[in-house]
PADO-903336 format. One line per 3 residues: number of its first residue (from 1); their letters; for each residue z, y, x negated of C-alpha. Coordinates in nm, 4 decimals. Layout:
! residues N
NUM> a> Z/Y/X; ...
//
This chain:
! residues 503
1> xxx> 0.4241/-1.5051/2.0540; 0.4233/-1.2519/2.3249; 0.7815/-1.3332/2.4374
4> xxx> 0.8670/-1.2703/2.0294; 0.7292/-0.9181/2.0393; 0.8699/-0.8464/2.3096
7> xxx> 1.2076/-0.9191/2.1504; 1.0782/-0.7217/1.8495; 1.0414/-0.3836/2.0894
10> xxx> 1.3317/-0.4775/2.2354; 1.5246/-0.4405/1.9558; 1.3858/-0.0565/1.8987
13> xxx> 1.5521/0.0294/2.2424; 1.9172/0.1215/2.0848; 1.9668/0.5012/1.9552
16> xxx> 2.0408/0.3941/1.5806; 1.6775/0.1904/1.6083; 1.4920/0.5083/1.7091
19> xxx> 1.7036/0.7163/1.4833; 1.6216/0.5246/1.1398; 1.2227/0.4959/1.2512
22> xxx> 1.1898/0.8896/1.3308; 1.4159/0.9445/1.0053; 1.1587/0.7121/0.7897
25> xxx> 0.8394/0.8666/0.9665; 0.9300/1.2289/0.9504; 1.0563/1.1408/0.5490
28> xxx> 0.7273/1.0090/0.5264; 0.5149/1.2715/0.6445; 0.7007/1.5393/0.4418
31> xxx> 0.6428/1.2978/0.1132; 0.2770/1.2255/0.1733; 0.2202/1.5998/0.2238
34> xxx> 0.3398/1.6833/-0.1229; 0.0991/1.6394/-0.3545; 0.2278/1.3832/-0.6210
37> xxx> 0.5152/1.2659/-0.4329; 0.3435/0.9809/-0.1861; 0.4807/0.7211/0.0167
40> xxx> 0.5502/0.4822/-0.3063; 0.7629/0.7588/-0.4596; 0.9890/0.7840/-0.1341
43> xxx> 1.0267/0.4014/-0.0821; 1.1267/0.3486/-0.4188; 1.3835/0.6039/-0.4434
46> xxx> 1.5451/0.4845/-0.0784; 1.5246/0.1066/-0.1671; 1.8986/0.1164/-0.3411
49> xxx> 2.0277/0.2230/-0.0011; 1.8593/-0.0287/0.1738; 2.1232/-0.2984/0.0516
52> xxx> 2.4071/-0.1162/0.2316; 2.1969/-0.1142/0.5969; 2.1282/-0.4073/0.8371
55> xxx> 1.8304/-0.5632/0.7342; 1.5941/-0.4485/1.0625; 1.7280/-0.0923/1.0166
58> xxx> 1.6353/-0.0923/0.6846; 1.2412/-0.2409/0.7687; 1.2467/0.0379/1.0267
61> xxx> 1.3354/0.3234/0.7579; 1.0729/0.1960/0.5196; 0.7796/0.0920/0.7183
64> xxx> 0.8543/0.4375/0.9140; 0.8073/0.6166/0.5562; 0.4865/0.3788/0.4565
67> xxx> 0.2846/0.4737/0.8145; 0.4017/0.8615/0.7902; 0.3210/0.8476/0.4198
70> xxx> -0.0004/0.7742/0.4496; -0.1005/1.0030/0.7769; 0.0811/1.2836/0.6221
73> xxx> -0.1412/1.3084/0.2835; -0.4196/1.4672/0.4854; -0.3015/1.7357/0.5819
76> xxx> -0.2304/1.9329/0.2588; -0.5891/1.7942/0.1689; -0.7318/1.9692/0.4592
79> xxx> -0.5080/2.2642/0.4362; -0.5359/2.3271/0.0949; -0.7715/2.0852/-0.0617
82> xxx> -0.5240/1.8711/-0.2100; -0.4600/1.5798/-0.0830; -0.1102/1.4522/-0.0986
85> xxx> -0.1943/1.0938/-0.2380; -0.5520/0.9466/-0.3257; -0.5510/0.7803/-0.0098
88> xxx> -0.7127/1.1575/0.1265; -0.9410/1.1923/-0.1087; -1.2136/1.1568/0.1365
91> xxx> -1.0825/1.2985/0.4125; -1.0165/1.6123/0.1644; -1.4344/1.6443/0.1329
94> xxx> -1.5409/1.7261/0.4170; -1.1754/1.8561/0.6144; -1.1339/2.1276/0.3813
97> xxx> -1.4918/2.1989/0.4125; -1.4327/2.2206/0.7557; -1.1032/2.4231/0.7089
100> xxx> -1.3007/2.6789/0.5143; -1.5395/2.7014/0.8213; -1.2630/2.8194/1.0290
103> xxx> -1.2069/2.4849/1.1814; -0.9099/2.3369/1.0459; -0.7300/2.2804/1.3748
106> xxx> -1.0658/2.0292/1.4635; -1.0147/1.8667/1.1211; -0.6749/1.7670/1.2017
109> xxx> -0.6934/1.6699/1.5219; -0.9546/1.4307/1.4054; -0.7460/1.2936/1.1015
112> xxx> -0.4558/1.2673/1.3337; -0.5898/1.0663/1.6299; -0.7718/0.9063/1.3882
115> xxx> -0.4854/0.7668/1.2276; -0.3516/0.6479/1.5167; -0.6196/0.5221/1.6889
118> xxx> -0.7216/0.2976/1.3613; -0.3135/0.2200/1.3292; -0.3309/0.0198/1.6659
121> xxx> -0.6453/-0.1252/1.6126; -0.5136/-0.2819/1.3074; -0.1677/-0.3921/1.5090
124> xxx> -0.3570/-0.5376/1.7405; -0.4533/-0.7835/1.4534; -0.1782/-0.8219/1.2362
127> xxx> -0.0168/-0.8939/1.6090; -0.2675/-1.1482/1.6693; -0.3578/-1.3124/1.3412
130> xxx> 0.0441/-1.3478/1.1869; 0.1603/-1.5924/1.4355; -0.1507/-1.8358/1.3727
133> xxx> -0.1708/-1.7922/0.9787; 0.2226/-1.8629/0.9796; 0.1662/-2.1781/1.1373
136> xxx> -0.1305/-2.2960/0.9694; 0.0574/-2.1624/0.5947; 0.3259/-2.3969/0.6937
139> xxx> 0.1090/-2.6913/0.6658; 0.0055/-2.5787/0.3407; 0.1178/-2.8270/0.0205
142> xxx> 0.2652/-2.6703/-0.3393; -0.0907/-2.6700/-0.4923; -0.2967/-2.5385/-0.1737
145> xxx> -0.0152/-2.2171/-0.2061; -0.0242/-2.2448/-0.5806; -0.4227/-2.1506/-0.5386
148> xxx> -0.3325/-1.9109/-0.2583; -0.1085/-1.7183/-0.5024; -0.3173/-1.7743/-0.7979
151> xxx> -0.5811/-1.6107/-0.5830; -0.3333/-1.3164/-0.4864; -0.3153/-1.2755/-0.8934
154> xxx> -0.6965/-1.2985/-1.0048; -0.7910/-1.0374/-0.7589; -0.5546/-0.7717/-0.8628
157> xxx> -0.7419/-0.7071/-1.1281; -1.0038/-0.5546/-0.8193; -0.7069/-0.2945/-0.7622
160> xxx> -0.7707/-0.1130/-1.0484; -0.9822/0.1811/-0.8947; -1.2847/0.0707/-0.9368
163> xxx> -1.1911/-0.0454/-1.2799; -1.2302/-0.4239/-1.3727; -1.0345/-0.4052/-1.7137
166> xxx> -0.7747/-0.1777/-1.6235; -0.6836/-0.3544/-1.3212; -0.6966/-0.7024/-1.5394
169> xxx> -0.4554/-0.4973/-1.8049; -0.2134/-0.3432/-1.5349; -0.1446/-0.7124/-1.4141
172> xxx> -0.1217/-0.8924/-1.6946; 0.1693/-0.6263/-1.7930; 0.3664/-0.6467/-1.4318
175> xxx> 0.2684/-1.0440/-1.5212; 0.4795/-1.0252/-1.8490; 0.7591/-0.8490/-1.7683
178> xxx> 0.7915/-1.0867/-1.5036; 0.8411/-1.3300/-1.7283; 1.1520/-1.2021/-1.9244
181> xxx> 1.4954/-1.4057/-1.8858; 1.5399/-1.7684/-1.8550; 1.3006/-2.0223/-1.7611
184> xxx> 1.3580/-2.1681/-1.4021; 1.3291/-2.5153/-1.5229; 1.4733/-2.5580/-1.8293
187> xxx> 1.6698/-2.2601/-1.8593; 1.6154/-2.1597/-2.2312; 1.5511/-1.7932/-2.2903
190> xxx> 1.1988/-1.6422/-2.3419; 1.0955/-1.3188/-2.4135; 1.4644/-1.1858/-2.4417
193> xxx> 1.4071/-1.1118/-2.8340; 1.7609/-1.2412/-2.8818; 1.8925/-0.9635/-2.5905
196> xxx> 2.1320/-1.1008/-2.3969; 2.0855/-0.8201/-2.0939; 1.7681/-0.9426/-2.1110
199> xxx> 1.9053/-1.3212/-1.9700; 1.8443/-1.1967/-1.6124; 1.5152/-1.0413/-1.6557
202> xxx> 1.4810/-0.7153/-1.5366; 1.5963/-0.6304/-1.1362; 1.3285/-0.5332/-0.9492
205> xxx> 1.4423/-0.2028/-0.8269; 1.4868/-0.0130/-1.1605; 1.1383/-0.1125/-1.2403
208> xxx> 0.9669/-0.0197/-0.8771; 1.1767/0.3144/-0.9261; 1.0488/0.3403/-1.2545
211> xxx> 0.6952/0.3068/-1.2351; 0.6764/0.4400/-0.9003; 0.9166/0.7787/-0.9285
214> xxx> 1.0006/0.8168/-1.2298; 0.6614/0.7633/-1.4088; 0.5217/1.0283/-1.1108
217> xxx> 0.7812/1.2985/-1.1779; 0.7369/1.3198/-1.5003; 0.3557/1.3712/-1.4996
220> xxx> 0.3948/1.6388/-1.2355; 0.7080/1.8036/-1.3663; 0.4215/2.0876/-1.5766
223> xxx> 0.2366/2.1629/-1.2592; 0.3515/2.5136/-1.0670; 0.3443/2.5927/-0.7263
226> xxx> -0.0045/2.5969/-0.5418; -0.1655/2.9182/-0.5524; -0.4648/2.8026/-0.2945
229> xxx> -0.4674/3.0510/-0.0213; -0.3661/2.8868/0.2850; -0.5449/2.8130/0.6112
232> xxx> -0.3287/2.9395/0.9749; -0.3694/2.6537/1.2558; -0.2477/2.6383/1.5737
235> xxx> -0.0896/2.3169/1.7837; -0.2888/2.4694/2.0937; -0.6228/2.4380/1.9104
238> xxx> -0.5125/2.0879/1.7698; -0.3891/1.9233/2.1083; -0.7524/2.0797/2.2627
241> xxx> -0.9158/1.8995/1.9482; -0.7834/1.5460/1.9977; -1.0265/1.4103/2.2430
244> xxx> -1.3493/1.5011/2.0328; -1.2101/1.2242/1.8397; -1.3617/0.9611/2.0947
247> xxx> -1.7134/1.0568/2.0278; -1.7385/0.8647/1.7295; -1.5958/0.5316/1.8803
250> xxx> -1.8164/0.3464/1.7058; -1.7528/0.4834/1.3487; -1.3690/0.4925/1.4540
253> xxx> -1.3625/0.0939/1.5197; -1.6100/-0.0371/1.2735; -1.3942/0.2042/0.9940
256> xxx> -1.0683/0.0404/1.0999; -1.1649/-0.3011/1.0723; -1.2982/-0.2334/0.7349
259> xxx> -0.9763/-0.0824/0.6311; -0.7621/-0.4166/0.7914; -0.9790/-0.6580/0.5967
262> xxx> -0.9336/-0.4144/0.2932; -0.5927/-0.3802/0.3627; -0.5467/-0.7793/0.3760
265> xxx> -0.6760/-0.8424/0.0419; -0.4245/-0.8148/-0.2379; -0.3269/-0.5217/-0.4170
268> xxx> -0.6355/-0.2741/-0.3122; -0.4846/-0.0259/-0.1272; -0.5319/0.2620/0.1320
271> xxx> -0.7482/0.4514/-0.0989; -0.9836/0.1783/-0.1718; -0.9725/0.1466/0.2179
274> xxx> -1.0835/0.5109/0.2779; -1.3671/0.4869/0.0335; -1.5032/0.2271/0.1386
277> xxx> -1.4597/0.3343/0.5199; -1.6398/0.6463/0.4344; -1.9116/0.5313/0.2159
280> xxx> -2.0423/0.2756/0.4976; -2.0444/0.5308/0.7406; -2.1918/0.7778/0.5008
283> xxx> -2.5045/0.5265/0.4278; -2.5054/0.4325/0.8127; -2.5487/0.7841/0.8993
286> xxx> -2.8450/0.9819/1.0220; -2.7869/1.2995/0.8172; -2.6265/1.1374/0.5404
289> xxx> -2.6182/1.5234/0.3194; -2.3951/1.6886/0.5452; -2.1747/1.4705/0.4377
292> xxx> -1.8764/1.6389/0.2050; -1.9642/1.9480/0.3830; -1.7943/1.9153/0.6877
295> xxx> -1.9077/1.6346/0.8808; -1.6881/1.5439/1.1316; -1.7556/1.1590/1.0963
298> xxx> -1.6044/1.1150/0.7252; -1.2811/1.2896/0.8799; -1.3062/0.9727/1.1418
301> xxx> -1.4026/0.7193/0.9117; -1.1810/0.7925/0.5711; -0.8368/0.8693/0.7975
304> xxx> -0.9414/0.5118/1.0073; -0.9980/0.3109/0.6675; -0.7032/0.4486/0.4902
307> xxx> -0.4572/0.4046/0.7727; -0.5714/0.1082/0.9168; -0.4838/-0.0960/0.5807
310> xxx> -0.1192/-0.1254/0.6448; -0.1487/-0.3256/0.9097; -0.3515/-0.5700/0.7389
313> xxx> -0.1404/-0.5367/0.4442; 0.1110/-0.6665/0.6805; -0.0464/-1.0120/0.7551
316> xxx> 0.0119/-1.1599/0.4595; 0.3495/-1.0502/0.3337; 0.5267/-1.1812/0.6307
319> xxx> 0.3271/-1.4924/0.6823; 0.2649/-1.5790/0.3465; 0.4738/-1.3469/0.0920
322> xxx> 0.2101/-1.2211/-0.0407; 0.2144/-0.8335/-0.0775; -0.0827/-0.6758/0.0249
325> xxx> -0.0382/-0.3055/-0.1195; 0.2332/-0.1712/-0.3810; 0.4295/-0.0425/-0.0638
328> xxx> 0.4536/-0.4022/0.0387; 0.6777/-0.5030/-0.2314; 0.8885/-0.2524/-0.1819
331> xxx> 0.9306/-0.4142/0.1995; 0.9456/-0.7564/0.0554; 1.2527/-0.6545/-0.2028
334> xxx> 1.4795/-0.4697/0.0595; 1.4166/-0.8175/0.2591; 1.4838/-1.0249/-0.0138
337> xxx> 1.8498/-0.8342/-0.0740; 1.9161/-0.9352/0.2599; 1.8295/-1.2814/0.1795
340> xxx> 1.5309/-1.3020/0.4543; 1.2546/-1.4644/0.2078; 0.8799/-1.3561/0.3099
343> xxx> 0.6241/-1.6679/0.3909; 0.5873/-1.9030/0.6311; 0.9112/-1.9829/0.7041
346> xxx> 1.0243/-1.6508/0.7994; 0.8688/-1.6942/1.1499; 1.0771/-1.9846/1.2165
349> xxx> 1.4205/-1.8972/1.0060; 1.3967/-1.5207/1.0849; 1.2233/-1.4789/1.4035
352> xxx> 1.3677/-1.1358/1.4811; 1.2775/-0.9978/1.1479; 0.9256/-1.1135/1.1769
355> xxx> 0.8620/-0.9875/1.5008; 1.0894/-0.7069/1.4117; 0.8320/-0.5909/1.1939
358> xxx> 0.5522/-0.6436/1.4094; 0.6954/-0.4198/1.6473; 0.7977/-0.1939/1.4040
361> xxx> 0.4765/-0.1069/1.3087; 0.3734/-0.0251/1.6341; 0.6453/0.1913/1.7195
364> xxx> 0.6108/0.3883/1.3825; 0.2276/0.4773/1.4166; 0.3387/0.6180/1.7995
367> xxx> 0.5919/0.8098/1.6080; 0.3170/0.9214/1.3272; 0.0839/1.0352/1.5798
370> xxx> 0.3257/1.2549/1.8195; 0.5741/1.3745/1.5498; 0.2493/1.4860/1.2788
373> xxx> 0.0638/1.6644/1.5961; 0.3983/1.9142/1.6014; 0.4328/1.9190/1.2177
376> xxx> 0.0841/1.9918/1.0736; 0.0662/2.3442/1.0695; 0.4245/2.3512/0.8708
379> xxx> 0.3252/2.0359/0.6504; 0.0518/2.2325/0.5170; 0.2711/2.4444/0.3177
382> xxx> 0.5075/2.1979/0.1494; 0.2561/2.1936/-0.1121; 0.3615/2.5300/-0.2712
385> xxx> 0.6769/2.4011/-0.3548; 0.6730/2.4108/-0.7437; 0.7323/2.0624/-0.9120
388> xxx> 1.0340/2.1685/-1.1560; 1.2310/2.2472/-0.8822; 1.1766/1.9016/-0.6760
391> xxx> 1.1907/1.6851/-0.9825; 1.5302/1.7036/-1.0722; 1.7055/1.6230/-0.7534
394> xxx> 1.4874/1.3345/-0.7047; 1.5698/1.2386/-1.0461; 1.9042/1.2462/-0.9757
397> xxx> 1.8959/1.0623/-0.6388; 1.6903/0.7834/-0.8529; 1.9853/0.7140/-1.0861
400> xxx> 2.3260/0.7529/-0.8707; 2.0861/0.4836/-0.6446; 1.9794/0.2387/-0.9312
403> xxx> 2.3525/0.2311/-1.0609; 2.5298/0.1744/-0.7586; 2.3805/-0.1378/-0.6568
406> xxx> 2.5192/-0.3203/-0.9947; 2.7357/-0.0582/-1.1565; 2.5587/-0.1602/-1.4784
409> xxx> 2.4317/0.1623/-1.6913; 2.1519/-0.0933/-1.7942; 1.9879/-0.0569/-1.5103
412> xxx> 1.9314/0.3128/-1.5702; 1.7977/0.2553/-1.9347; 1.5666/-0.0098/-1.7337
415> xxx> 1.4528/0.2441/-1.5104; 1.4269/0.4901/-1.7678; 1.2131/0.2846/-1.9867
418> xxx> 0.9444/0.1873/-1.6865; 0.9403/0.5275/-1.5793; 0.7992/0.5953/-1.9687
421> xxx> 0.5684/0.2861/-1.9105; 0.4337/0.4588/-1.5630; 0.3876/0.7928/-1.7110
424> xxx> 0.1578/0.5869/-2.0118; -0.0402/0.4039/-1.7201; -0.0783/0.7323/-1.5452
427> xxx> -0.2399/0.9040/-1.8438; -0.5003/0.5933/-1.9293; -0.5518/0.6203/-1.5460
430> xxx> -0.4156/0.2221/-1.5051; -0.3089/0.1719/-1.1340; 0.0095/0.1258/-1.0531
433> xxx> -0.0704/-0.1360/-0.7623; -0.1844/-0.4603/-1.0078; 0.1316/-0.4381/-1.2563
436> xxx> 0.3575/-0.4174/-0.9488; 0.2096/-0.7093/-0.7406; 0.1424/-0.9205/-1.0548
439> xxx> 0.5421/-0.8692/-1.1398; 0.6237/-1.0240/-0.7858; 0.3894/-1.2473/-0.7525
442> xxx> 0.4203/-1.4326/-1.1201; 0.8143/-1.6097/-1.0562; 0.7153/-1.7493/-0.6991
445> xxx> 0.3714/-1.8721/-0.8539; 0.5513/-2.0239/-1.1474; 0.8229/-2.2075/-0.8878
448> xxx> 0.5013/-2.3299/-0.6715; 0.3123/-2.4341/-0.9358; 0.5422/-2.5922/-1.1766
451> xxx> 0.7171/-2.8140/-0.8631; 0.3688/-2.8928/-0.7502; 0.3169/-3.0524/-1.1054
454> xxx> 0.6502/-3.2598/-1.1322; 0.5322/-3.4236/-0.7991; 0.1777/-3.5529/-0.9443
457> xxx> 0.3379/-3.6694/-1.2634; 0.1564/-3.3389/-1.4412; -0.2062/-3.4226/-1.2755
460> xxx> -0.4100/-3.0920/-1.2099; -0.6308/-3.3712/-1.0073; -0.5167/-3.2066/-0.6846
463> xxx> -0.6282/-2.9099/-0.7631; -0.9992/-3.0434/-0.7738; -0.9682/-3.2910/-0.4857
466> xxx> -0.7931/-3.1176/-0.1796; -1.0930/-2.9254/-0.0625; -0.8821/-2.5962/0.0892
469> xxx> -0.7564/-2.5589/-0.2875; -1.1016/-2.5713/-0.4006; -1.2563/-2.3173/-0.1293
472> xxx> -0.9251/-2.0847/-0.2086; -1.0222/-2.1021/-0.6120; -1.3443/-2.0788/-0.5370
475> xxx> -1.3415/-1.7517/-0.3172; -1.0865/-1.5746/-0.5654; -1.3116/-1.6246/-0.8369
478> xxx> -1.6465/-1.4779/-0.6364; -1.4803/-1.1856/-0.4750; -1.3495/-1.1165/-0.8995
481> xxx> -1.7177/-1.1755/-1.0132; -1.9519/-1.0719/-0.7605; -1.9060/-0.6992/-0.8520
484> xxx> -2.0512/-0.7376/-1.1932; -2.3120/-0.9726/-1.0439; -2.4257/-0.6824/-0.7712
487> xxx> -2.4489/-0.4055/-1.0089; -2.6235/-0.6120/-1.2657; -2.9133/-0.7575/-1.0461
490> xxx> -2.9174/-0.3000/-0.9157; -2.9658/-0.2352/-1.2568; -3.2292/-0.4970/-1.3085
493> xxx> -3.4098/-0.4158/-0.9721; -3.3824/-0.0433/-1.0395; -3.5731/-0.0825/-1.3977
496> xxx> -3.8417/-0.2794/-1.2544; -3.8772/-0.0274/-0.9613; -3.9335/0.2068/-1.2873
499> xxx> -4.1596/0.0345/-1.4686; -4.3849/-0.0496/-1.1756; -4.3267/0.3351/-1.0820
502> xx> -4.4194/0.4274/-1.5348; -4.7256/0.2086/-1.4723
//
């Protein structure tokens, strides 16, 4: 394993290497600064080009954009108290608060080494865990992955935001579309409506370009420029910052392990990761009201959770190609063009690529942290830049790149029409995140599933009586129900509290 990453770093030590991870790290931070145009937006509109690179350049570009992406978003939301993606949310609270005090330069350094600190924590993990969990995933039969992936596609619905329904609706769309085109086994049409274009099913790039850019510029395409005054830092009062960071060593390792287990789990996302972060430290905290108004330990704790969830999202796309975040599938399709197929064989048939990425990700939050220390103070003002003048070269960009990798104007209309379906899901507020994962995940749990059932003569016996299937079902199903569960034995407690309280 160690020899592997080695080999992985190794392969960073060329000038092209470096070149296309500074390029996808500074493209990242500039994205996740502007508000509206995150990490998903970029990755989506560069995935096209992608097919034209070598395959480890191309994981360098994009995982470069994910880790700067999500590090950058703070630092309008301290700056101007508008965070770049909801991933900042929390770190918005109480770093503006603290910008307003005069302290901005503190409330950077803090989200910065933060960010960094929390990115190798999680490395250290994914680096750890990925080799094991590939090995063990090999041993794994069609109906123990079948459960694994039927897992993967319950608990999207626990992406939607906090939102049980929506999350269960955003899937079950990304779960039909999937479906389109001819069926794997017997090949007849379904879902085509008679279409022949639709034979093929839709490609996966018009529709992650869709719902991703398309669907985002077109909701922010009314909004103006910024008019939030705007707070002066300086990189001498940001580099003097950095070490107050390591007072809250506690908060800063206890939030990043949150945010890798968070980040592992299917489709939940940095933002999920942040809130989460925060709230535990929040409730573990002695002065839990200063909170929001410029306590230094939800800076700590929301940058640590959010950041730290790439790494775990990590884990199980390469060992078991299963994408933990939307970002992830974006990863897994440029792979897939290059016919490298995520899962547990990738370790053995692609051994550079897998440890490629490993390394990668190391290499891109060193990047993050020394490249966003220099930036900050000019980040903070990409978000004046008024929306109707971005939009249109991005929209652009998005359709000479869709039609060049088929030359087929369908693709376009394909695009077109998911970047209509993205705008609808942005305006019931339905995340993104399920309808993407549950569009990847359907065709390889369909293959899994329906082989796994031609080899037991159609018996779902196996299912019932291989006891790792049964722990995998069962645990998907609790970590779905035991939301409702918790808040309805609160409410119950809380009205007896009130009646005993009445009487």
């Amino acid at each position: 394993m160690i020899e592997g990453i080695l080999l992985g770093f190794a392969a960073h030590m060329t000038v092209w290497a470096m070149f296309y991870s500074i390029l996808g790290v500074s493209l990242g931070l500039v994205f996740g600064a502007m508000p509206g145009l995150n990490q998903g937006v970029l990755m989506a509109l560069t995935l096209p080009l992608t097919f034209y690179m070598d395959s480890n350049y191309a994981q360098f570009l994009l995982i470069g954009m994910y880790v700067g992406g999500v590090s950058g978003s703070m630092v309008t939301g301290v700056t101007l108290g508008i965070p770049g993606s909801p991933s900042s949310i929390m770190t918005t609270f109480d770093g503006h608060a603290l910008a307003k005090q005069g302290r901005a330069s503190e409330a950077l350094a803090l989200g910065v080494t933060a960010s960094f600190i929390a990115g190798i924590i999680s490395w250290i993990v994914l680096a750890t865990v990925s080799v094991p969990l590939a090995r063990f995933a090999i041993t794994l039969s069609g109906f123990e992955f079948s459960a694994l992936i039927f897992g993967g596609l319950l608990m999207i619905a626990s992406a939607g935001g906090g939102n049980f329904w929506k999350g269960l609706v955003a899937g079950s769309l990304g779960i039909l579309v999937a479906l389109v085109g001819l069926d794997p086994v017997s090949n007849e049409p379904r879902f085509t409506f008679g279409i022949e274009r639709f034979d093929n099913g839709f490609s996966i790039f018009p529709v992650m370009l869709g719902i991703f850019a398309i669907g985002h510029l077109i909701g922010d395409i009314q909004k103006q420029g910024n008019t939030t005054p705007q707070v002066d830092v300086r990189l001498r009062d940001i580099l003097s910052a950095v070490g107050g960071t390591f007072k809250y060593w506690g908060n800063l390792l206890r939030s990043s392990l949150i945010g890798t287990w968070i980040g592992i789990l299917p489709g939940i996302g940095a933002n999920i990761g942040s809130v989460i972060a925060y709230t535990v430290t929040r409730n573990l905290s002695k002065n839990p009201e200063k909170f929001g108004t410029g306590a230094k330990e939800g800076v700590v704790a929301s940058e640590a959770g959010n950041n730290s969830t790439i790494g775990g999202a990590l884990i199980p796309m390469i060992t078991l190609g299963i994408p933990g975040s939307a970002a992830d599938v974006i990863l897994m399709a440029a792979l897939i063009f290059h016919n490298i197929e995520p899962g547990p064989l990738m370790m053995f048939e692609h051994e550079d690529t897998f440890f490629g990425i490993v390394a990668t990700y190391f290499v891109a939050n060193l990047l993050m942290f020394v490249l966003l220390l220099a930036t900050c103070r000019y980040l903070g003002k990409l978000g004046d830049i008024p929306r109707h003048i971005l939009a249109p070269a991005i929209f652009v960009l998005a359709v000479i790149g869709v039609y060049a990798i088929n030359n087929l104007l369908f693709d376009v209309w394909v695009m077109l029409a998911f970047g209509v379906v993205g705008l609808l899901m942005r305006w019931a507020s339905i995340p993104a995140a399920p309808f993407v994962i549950g569009y990847v995940l359907t065709p390889l749990f369909e293959v899994k599933l329906r082989s796994s059932l031609m080899e037991s003569d159609g018996s779902w016996m196996p299912f019932l009586n291989k006891p790792l299937t049964v722990g995998i079902l069962i645990f998907s199903v609790a970590f779905v129900v035991f939301p409702f569960v918790s808040r309805a034995v609160s409410k119950q407690f809380g009205k007896r509290r009130l009646d005993q309280t009445l009487e």
